[in-house]
N, C-alpha and C positions, 0 to 999 in steps of 0.2 A: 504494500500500500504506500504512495508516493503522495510526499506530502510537499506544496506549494505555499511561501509563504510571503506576500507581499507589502509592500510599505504604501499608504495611502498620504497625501498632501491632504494637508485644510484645505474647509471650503473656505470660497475666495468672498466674504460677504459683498463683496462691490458689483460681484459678479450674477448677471439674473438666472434663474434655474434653465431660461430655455438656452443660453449658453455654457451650460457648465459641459466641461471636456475634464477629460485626464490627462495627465502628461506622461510619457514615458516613467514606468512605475519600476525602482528596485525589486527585486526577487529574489529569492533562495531556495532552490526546488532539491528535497531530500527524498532518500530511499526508505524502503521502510523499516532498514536498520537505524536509518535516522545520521546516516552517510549521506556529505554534500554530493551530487548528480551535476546539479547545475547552476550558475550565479550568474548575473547582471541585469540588465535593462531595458525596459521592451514597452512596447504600446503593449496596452488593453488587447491587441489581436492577437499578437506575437506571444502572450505567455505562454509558456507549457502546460498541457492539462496535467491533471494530478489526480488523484484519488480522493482527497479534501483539498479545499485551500484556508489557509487563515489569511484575514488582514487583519492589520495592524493602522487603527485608526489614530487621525491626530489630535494632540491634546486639545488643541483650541476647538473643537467640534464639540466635544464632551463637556456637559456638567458631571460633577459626581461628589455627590455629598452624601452626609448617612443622616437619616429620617425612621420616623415609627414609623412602620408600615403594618398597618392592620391586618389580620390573620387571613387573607383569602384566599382563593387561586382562581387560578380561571379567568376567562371571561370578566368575572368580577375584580378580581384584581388585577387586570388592566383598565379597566371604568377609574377604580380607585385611585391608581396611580400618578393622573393629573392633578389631582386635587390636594394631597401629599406636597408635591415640589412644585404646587406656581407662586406659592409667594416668593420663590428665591430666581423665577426667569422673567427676562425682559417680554420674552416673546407669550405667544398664546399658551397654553401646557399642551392645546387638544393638539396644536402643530406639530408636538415632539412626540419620537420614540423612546419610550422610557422601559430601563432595564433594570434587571434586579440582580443584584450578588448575588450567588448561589452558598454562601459563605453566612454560617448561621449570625445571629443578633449579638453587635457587643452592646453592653449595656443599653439592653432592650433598643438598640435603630438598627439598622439595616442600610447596607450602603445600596443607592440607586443611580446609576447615570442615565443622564438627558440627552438626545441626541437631534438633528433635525431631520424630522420624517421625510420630506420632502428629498433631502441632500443624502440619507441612507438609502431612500428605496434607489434612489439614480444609482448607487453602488452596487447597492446587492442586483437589481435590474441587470446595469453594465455587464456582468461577472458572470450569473445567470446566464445571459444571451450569448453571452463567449465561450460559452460549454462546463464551465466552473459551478455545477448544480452543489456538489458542498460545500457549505457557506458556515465559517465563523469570524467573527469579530471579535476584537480585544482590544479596549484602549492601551495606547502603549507608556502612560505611564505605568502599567501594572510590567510591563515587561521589563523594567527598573534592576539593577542592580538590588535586592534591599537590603537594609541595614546590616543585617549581618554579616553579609559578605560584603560591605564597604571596609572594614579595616584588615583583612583578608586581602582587597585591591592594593590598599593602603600602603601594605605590608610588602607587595612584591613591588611596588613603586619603590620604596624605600632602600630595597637592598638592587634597585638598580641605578639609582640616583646616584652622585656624590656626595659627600656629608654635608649636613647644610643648607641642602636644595630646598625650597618650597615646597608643601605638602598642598594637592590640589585642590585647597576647601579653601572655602570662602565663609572667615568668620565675620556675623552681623555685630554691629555696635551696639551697647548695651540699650542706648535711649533712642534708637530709629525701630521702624514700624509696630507702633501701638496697635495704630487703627487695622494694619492687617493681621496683630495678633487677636485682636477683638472677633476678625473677617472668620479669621480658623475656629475660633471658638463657637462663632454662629453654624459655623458650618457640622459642627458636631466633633472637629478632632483638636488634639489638644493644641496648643501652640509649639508647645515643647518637645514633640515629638521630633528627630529628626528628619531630615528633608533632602530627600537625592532629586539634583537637578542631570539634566542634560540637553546639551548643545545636540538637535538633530540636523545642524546643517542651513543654508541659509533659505529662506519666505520664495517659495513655490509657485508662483500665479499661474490659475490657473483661465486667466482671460483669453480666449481667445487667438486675438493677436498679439498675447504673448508667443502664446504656443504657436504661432505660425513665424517667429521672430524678430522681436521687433521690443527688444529687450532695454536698449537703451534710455530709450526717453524715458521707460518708465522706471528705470532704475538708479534714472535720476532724479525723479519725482520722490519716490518710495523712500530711495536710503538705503542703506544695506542693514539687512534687518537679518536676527536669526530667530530660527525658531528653537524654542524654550520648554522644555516639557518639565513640570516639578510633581514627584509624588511625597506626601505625607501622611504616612501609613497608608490606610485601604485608600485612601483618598486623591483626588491626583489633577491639575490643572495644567494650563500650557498659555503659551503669550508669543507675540512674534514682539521680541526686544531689538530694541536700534543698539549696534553693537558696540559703541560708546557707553552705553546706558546698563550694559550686563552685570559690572558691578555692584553698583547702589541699590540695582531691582534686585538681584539675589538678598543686598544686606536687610533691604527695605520690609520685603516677604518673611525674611527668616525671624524677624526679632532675636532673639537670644536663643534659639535654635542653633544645633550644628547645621551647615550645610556640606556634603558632597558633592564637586559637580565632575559631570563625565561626559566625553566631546564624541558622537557619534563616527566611528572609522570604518575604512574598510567600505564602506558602500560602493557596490556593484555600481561604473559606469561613471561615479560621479565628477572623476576628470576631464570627461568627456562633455559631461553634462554641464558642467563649470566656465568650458572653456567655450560651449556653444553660447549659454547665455549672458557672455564678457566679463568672469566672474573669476580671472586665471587665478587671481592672487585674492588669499581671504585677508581679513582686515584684518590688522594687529591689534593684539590686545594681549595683556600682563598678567592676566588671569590663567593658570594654570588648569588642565583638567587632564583627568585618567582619561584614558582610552576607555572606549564601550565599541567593540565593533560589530559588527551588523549581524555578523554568524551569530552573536551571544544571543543580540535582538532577538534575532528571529526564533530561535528554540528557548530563549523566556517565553514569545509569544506560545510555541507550541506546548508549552508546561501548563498553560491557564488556564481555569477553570471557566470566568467569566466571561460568555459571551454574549456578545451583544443581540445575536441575531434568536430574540425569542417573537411568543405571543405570532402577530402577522408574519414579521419576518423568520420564522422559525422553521429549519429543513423540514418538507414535507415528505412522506414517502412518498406517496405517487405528486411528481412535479410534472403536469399536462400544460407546461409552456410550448411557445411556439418553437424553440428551436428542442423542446424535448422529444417533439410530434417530428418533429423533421428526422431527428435521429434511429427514431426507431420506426418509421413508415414504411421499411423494406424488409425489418424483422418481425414487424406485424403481419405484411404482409406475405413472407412467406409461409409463416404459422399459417394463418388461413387457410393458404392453397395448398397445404399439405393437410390439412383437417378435410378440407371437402374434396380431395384426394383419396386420403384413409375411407371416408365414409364413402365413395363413390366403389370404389374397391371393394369392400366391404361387402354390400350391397350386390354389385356383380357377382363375388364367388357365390356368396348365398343362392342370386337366382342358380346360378351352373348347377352347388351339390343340388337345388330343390328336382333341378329336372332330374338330373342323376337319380334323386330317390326315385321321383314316379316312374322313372322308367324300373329302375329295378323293380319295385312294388308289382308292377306292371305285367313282366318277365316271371315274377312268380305265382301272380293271378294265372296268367295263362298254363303255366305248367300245374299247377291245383289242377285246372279246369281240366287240362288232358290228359289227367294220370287221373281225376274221379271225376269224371264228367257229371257225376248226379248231386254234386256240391252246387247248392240255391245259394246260399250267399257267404261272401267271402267277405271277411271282418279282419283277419290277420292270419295270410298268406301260408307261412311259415309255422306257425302255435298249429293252424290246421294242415297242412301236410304232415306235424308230427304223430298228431293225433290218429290223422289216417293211417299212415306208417305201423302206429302200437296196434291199431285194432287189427289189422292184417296178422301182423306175428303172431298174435293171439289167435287168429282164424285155423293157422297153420301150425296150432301146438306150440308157436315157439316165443317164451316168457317174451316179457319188456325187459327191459335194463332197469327199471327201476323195480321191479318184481321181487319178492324174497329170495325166490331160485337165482335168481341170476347176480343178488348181491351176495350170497351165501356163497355160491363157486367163485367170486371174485377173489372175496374173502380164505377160502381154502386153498387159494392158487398164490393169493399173497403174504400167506402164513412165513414163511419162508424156514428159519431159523425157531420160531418160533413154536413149542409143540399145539397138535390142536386140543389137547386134551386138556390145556391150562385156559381154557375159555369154562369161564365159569355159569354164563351165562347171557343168552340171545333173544332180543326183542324184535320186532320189527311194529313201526308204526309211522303212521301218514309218510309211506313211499320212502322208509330209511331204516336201518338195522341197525339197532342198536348193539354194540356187544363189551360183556364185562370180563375181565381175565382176572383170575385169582389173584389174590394180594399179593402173593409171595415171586407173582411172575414180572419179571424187568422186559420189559417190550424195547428191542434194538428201534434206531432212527430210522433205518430204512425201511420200514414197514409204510410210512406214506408212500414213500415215491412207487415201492411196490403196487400200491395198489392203481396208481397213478396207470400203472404202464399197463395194467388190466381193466382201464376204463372207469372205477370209482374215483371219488374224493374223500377221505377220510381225515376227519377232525376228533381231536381228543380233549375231554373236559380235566385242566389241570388240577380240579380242587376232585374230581370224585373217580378219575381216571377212566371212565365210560366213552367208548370211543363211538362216533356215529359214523356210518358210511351212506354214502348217497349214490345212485347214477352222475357220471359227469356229462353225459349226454341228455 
């Protein structure tokens, strides 16, 4: 099972929904050992299919805050779920896609992120119609470094540095950001919790004539901005920071928080990608950060639990889209044509054996008819040619096979080894002889086949040792 895992850009808010496009999307396509296959950059057309895919959405798309959320499922609790988080969005709540952590209650809230309806379905839609029918989502501040293995990082930065080097955190000042430590509070997580940033590279546009290139003027409008993704704890936001500005907004956020920050590497393409959009040289700045490279990204992303894509947008088993019908239109229709094949088939041998019977049937009326011509009605051919057959023998003195006399000499002629004198006792009743042998007598195995080759069939009852013979004719 081969797993696809791709990096998604913000939506671009300046941009209207009937122009939003993608831009050439990083990728990481693994096996199902969970061995890299394949990496770099490619339109929406171009990706590799895969067996699932994950994306990895960006911070600035996502709310994600933690909320009481009342005990529902279903149906019901997505009704419920606007009404939970609109006091904390600008926008409508009924406009967003709202998720829920699968990750139980800490101190009775539950984390939820917000997303916009309109700008996922274009996603999952896009992906969908590209042949990518397994769909997850994962905000990627979850796919973070976390805490734990921050001094872990820390640690092999340390024994490769020289003594002395700068450790890549950015400590906040003891009297700046009140009001965002108030912001985290409202939000449900503590302030003090620490807080892993990361640089993923710089602000994406996804306008149009950007993407058809035409980079400059707007990138002189813009600034050179990065984009900024911060988790703390289950919690996680993101910002497109002027790169001048990276400092002060990390101190500003943090309050007296640690921060870690870590500078996305290693991205598939993105020299390429850099030097198309006149971006050869990234801006300097004194702020240190660990590496975080794209391979880590993407298999955090495949580690996670939460995804985005429930409720509407949630894998359906039978997905009857349009390019689902397309794919399987030839393997439906072969089914078909081998059913009313089979059945056409089917149907044909039937009639062939039917005639086959009547003729036989047929074939044996008439011989009835000219071996006893005084036979009025023929019911079953065969049952009456036997019948006619025993009453002749019996005309001419000479038993049936199924007569005493004739199982009795069966029996005398299949004795074999056996004395006859050790026969204790003989029945015969409804057309079968019954016969018992003295207790002390051991009856050899070949006695059936014996009587086999003289025309009975003999069966013996293992609980009372009584053996019965029949005509096998």
């Amino acid at each position: 099972m081969t797993t696809l895992i791709v990096q998604l850009p913000p939506r671009d808010p300046a941009v209207p929904s009937q122009e939003w496009q993608l831009p050439d999307l990083p990728f990481l396509l693994l096996d199902k050992q969970g061995r890299t296959q394949r990496a770099g950059r490619a339109s929406l057309a171009l990706l590799p299919r895969a067996t699932r895919t994950v994306l990895i959405l960006a911070a600035r798309d996502l709310l994600m805050l933690a909320a009481t959320v009342p005990p529902l499922k279903g149906p019901r609790l997505r009704q419920a779920l606007p009404n939970v988080i609109e006091d904390h969005l600008i926008q409508d709540a009924q406009t967003c896609h709202i998720a829920l952590d699968p990750a139980g209650p800490i101190d009775g809230k539950r984390v939820v992120a917000a997303i916009d309806r309109g700008w996922f379905r274009f996603i999952c839609h896009a992906f969908r119609s590209a042949g990518h029918t397994s769909l997850r989502a994962v905000p990627v501040t979850r796919c973070l470094p976390q805490p734990g293995a921050v001094q872990h990082a820390l640690d092999e930065v340390d024994s490769q540095t020289a003594a002395g080097a700068a450790l890549p955190r950015v400590a906040a000042d003891g009297g700046a950001g009140l009001s965002n430590a108030e912001a985290g509070d409202e939000a449900g997580v503590p302030a003090h919790l620490p807080i892993v940033a990361a640089i993923l590279g710089d602000v994406v546009r996804t306008k149009p004539a950007t993407l058809l290139g035409e980079p400059g003027e707007l990138a002189g409008a813009f600034g050179p901005h990065w984009e900024l993704a911060l988790a703390r704890g289950a919690l996680g936001e993101g910002f497109a920071v002027p790169v001048d500005a990276l400092e002060p907004t990390l101190a500003a956020l943090a309050a007296d928080a640690p921060v870690t920050l870590y500078r996305l590497t290693g991205v598939p393409g993105s020299e390429l990608h850099a030097s198309r959009d006149g971006n050869d040289a990234a801006p300097a700045t004194h702020i240190e950060a660990l590496p975080l490279t794209f391979e880590t990204l993407a298999h955090n992303a495949l580690a996670q639990d939460f995804d985005l894509c429930q409720f509407e947008f949630a894998p359906q088993l039978w997905n009857l889209s349009g390019a689902t019908l397309a794919r399987w239109r030839l393997p439906i229709a072969l089914a078909l044509a081998s059913i009313v094949a089979a059945v056409i088939g089917v149907n044909v041998q039937w009639l062939m054996l039917a005639r086959q019977c009547d003729a036989i049937n047929t074939q044996m009326t008439e011989l009835l008819l000219s071996a006893f011509p005084k036979t009025t009605v023929v019911l079953d051919p065969a049952d009456q040619m036997t019948r006619q057959l025993d009453q002749l023998r019996l005309a001419v003195g000479e038993p049936a096979p199924d007569d005493f006399l004739s199982l009795a000499d069966a029996l005398a002629r299949s004795l074999g080894p056996v004395p006859s004198n050790t026969i204790a006792q003989l029945d015969y009743r409804n057309r079968a002889l019954e016969v018992t042998f003295k207790p002390s007598v051991v009856v050899d195995n070949g006695l059936t086949r014996r009587l086999a080759r003289n025309g009975v069939a003999g069966e013996v009852d293992t609980s009372t040792g009584k053996w019965t013979i029949r005509s096998a004719r």
